[in-house]
Every structure is written in C-alpha cells, then in structure tokens.
C-alpha positions in Angstrom: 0.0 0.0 0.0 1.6 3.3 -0.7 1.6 6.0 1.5 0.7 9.2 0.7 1.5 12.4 2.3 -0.5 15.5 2.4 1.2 18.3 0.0 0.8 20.6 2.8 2.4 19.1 5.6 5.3 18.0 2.5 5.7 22.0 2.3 5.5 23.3 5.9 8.0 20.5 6.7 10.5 21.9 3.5 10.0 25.3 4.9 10.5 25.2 8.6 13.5 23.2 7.7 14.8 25.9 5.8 14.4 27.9 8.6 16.1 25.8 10.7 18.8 25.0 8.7 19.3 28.8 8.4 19.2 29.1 11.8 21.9 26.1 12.6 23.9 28.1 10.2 24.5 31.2 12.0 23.5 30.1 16.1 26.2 28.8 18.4 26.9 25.9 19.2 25.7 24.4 16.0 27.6 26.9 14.0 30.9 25.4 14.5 32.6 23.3 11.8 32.8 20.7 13.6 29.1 19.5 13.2 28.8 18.2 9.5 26.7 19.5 7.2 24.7 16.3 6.8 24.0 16.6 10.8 22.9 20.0 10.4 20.3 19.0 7.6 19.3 16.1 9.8 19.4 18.1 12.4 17.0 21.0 10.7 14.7 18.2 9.7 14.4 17.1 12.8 13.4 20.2 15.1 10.6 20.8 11.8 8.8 17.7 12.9 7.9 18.4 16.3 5.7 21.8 15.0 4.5 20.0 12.2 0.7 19.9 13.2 0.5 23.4 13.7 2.2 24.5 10.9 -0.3 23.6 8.5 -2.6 25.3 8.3 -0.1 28.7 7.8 1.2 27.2 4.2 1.3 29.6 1.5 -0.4 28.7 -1.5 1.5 25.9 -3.5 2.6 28.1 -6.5 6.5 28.5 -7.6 6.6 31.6 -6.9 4.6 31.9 -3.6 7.0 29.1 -3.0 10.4 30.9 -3.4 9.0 34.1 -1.8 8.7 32.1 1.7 11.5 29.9 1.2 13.9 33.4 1.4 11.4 34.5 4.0 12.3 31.5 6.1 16.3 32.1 5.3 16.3 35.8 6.3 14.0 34.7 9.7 16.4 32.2 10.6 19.9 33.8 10.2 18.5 36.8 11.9 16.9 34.8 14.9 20.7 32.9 14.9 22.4 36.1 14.5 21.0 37.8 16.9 22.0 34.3 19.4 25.1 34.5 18.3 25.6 38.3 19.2 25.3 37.4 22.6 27.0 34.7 23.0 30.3 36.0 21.1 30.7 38.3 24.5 31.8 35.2 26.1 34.9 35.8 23.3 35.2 38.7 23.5 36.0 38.8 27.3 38.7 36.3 26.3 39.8 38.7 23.9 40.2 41.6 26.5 42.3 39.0 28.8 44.8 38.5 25.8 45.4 42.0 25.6 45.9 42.8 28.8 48.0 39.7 29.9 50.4 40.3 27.3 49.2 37.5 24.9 48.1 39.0 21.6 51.2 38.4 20.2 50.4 34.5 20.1 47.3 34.7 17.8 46.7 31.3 15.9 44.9 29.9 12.8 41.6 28.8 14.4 40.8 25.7 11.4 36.9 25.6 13.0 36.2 29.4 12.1 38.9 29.6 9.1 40.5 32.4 11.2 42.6 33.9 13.3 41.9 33.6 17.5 43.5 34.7 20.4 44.0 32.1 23.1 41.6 33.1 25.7 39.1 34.0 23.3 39.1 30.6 21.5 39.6 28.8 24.9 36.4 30.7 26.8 34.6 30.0 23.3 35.1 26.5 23.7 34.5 26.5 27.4 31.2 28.3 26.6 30.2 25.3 23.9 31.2 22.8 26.3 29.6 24.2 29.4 25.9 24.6 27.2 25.8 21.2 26.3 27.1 20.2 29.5 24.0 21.8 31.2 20.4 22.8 30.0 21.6 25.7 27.7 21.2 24.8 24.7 17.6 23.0 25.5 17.0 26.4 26.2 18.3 28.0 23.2 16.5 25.0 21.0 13.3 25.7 22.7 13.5 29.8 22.4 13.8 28.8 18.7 10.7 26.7 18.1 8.6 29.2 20.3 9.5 31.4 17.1 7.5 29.1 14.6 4.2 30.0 16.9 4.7 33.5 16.8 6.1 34.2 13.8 4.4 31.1 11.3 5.4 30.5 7.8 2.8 32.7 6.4 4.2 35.2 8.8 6.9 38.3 8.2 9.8 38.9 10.4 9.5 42.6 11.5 13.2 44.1 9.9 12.4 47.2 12.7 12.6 45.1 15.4 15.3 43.3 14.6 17.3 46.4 13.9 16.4 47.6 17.3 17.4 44.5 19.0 20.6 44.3 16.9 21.2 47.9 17.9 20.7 47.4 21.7 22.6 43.8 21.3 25.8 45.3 20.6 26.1 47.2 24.0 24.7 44.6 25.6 27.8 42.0 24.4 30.4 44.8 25.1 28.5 45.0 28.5 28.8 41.6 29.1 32.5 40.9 27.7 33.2 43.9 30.4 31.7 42.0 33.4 33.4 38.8 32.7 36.7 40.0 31.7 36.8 43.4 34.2 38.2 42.3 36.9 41.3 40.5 35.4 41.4 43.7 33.2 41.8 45.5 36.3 44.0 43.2 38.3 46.2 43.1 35.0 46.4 46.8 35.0 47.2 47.4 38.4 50.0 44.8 37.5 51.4 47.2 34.7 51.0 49.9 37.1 53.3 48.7 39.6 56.0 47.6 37.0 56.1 50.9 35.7 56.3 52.3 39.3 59.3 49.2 40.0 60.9 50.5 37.0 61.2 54.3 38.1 62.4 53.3 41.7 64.9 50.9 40.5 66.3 51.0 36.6 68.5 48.2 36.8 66.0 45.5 38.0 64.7 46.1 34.1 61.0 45.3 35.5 59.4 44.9 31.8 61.3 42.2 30.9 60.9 39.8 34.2 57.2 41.5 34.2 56.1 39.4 31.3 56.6 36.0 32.6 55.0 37.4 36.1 51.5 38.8 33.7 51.8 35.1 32.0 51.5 33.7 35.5 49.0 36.1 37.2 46.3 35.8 34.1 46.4 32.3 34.1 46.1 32.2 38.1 43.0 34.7 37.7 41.5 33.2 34.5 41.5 29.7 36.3 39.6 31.2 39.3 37.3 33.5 36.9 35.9 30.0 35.4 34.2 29.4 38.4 31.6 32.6 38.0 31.4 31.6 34.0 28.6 28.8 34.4 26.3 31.6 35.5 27.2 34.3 33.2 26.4 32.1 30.6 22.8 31.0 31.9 21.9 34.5 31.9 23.2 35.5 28.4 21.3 32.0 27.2 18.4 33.7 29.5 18.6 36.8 27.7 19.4 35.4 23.9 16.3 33.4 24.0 14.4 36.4 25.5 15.8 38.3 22.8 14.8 35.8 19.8 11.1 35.7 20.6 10.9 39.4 21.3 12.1 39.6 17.8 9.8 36.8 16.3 6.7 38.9 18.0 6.2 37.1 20.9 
C-alpha cells in the first residue's frame, strides 16, 4: 500500500526546515565546523517535525513563486533569529579577547581551522569552554526551545519585523560589550594594576629592568585569575542564554 503524504504538511516540513537550517547556520553551538553539514540538515529536519501539526494550516499557496518568496522569508527569519543568538554569546569571546590584551598575549594569535580564522587564546579557549559548558548543562535546550517558540509566533505565512530586529541588533551590541566587560573586568583591572606597579618598580629601581621579568609574572597572574574566573562563567552564561532566547522571541513577535 503506498503511502501518501498530504502536500501541505510535504511544504511546511520543507519550509521550517529551511528555517532551521538557516538558523543552525548562524547560532552557536551548532555553528561550528565541527558539526557536519549532513548533521545539520538532519538536524533541521528534525526540530521541523515536532511543530508539524500546527504548521499547517499557515502554508502559502502551492505556486512556484509563492514558494520561493517564503522559502527566502524563512532564510532571512532564521539567520537573523541565529544572528541575533550568536551576538550574545560572542561576549563570552570577547571577554577572552580583552584577557589577551591585557596579559600580554596577543602576540600568540593562531589559525583557528573551526572558524577559518585567526583567534586569540583566551578567546578561543572561553569560546570553547562556553560550547562545552551549554551542552554540558540545560543551555542549549534552552536556546533549541527559544527557537521553536518562534515558529508559533512568527508562522510560515508570517513576516519577520526588519524594525525590530534592527532595534534588538542595535541594543545587542552594547549589551555584548557590557557583558564581555563584566566577565573580563576584573582580570582587566587586576592586570592593570600589574602594569601599574611595573612601571612604578621600574622608576624606583632601573637596573631590575621590571618589563622584561614582568612578562613572565603577567603570564602567571592571568592564568592564576583566568583559572579562578571560570568558576563565576557557568552563570554568566545562563543569563546571556536567559537573555538570547528572550531576545529571539521578542524579535519573532512574541
């Protein structure tokens, strides 16, 4: 007996795929290159059937070009709901970044193979901590849930609103300079108190040469305060999953 699927639920199903695919794309943790493409189409597939049922009845009408209108609907809805995730989680980088420069380490930038680019060594380290750390906990069950919220408020016959996206995107980017700052601030502080008294050793007393013994010494004090700042990361990065998800339905309309 063959079986025969409804065209519908055939096109919702190829449309909230493309929107998850889009949005597996861009989102961390799924963004890395170290998830195969064929996992990520699997992967998009599979968060489309879950919201099946009430996806429906919001199918455009079955014409080509009704068609390829919402499939680039679906793109743009998904990159910008995974951009707008990613955003806030790249503060968790960025504070990594701020320790390099401060502890004396952005001369020892390296080819990063997963992003095709170059990363400092805090920043890719708290990156990877921060992957580790959501799929070690509840995180990204939270981010995967803040994303399939977005397919009841925002349907396929729906229209992501570009002015509220451009106002979250425009309040994001303080927001992820604000966080980066209250992760990395005070090892920024500590390490420029450190440069402080070096340049106060080397006035008093020439001969000691303080630079030169001080870079070992700001080797050795960031990574005594970057071990003991881990222990705060697991709840920075429950309330910047708290506010990404927050952040992606305010954007879908919810």
């Amino acid at each position: 007996m063959p079986l025969q699927v409804p065209t519908d639920a055939l096109i919702a199903l190829l449309l909230a795929s493309i929107r998850a695919a889009a949005w597996l794309t861009v989102a961390p943790p799924f963004d890395s290159r170290l998830v195969p493409k064929p996992v990520k189409a699997l992967l998009s597939v599979g968060i489309a059937l879950p919201v099946l049922p009430q996806l429906t009845a919001h199918v455009p009408a079955a014409t080509t070009s009704a068609l390829l209108v919402s499939a680039v609907e679906q793109v743009v809805a998904g990159a910008g709901l995974g951009f707008i995730t990613a955003l806030l989680f790249s503060a968790v980088q960025a504070a990594g970044d701020l320790i390099d420069l401060f502890g004396g380490l952005t001369l020892a930038y390296a080819f990063d193979p997963f992003s095709t680019s170059q990363s400092s060594i805090f920043g890719r380290f708290y990156h990877l901590l921060a992957i580790t750390l959501l799929f070690a906990s509840d995180g990204y069950q939270m981010v995967l849930h803040g994303f399939l919220l977005s397919y009841r408020t925002l349907p396929l016959d729906g229209t992501l609103s570009l002015s509220t996206l451009d106002k979250i995107l425009v309040h994001g980017l303080p927001a992820m300079f604000l966080s980066a700052l209250q992760i990395a601030g005070p090892l920024v502080a500590v390490l420029f108190c450190a440069d402080v008294a070096l340049g106060l050793l080397n006035r008093v007393a020439p001969a000691l040469n303080a630079f030169s013994l001080g870079f070992p010494a700001k080797i050795l004090l960031t990574m005594l305060l970057a071990g003991s700042a881990m222990m705060l990361l697991p709840q920075t990065l429950r309330a910047i999953v708290a506010h990404a998800v927050h952040a992606v339905l305010t954007a879908a309309g919810a």
